[in-house]
C-alpha positions in Angstrom: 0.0 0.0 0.0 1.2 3.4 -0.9 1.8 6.7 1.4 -1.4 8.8 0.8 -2.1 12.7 1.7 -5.5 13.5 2.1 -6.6 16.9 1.6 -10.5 17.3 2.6 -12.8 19.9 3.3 -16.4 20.6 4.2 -18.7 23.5 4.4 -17.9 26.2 7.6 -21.5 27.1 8.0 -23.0 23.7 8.0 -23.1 22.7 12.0 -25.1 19.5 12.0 -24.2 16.2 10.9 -24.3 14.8 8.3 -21.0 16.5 7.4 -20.1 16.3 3.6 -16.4 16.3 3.5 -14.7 16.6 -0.1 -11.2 16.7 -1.6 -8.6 14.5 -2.8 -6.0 11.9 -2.2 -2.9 12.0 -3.4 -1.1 8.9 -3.9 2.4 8.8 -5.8 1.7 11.3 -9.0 -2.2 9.7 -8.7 -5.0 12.1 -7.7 -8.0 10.7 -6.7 -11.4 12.7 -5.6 -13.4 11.7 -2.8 -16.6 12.7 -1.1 -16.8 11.2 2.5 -20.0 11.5 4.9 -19.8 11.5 8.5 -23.2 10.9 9.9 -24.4 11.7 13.2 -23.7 8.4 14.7 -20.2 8.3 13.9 -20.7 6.0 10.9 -19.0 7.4 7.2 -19.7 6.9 3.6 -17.4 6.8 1.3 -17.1 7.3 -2.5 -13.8 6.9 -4.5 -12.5 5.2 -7.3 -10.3 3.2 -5.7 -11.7 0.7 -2.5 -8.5 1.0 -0.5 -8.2 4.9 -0.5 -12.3 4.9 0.1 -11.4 2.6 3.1 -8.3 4.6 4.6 -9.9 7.7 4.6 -13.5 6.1 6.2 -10.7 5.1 8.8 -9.0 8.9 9.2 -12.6 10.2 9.4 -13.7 8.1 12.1 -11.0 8.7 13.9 -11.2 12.7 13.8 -15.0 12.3 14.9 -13.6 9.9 17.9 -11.6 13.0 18.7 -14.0 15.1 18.2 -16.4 14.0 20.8 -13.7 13.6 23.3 -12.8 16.7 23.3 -16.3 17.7 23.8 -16.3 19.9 20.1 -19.6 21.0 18.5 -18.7 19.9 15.3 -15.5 18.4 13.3 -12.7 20.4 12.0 -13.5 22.2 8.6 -10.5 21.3 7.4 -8.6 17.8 6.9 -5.3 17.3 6.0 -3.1 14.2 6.8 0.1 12.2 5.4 0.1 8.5 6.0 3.2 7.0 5.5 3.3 3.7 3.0 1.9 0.4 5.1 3.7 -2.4 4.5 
């Protein structure tokens, strides 16, 4: 599996779940677009061309919304931006 940098984003005045998140991956010189919903519940949906990137970033999601309501936040961040190094 190859390093990935995800680069997503959702709407700033939108406050309730379901959050639409949107943006790309970028895997070696490969971009690939993705539109990721986190519903109220925690769950996320995931569309992307490729199963594995759909899957890692349904992971990176859930975890930011596990984070989220830990720290007691209204809302997840606006913004998501992460590197994850190649899994071998």
């Amino acid at each position: 599996m190859s390093a990935l940098k995800v680069e997503l984003s959702r709407d700033a005045q939108s406050q309730a779940a379901p959050f639409t998140y949107v943006g790309t991956v970028h895997r070696g010189p490969e971009k690939i677009q993705v539109e990721a919903i986190l519903h109220e519940d925690g769950t996320v949906t995931v569309t992307a061309a490729d199963k594995d990137v759909a899957d890692r970033v349904r992971l990176l999601i859930r975890a930011v919304y596990k984070q989220t309501v830990a720290e007691g936040l209204p809302a997840p961040p606006r913004k998501i931006v992460r590197w994850r190094e190649e899994r071998v």
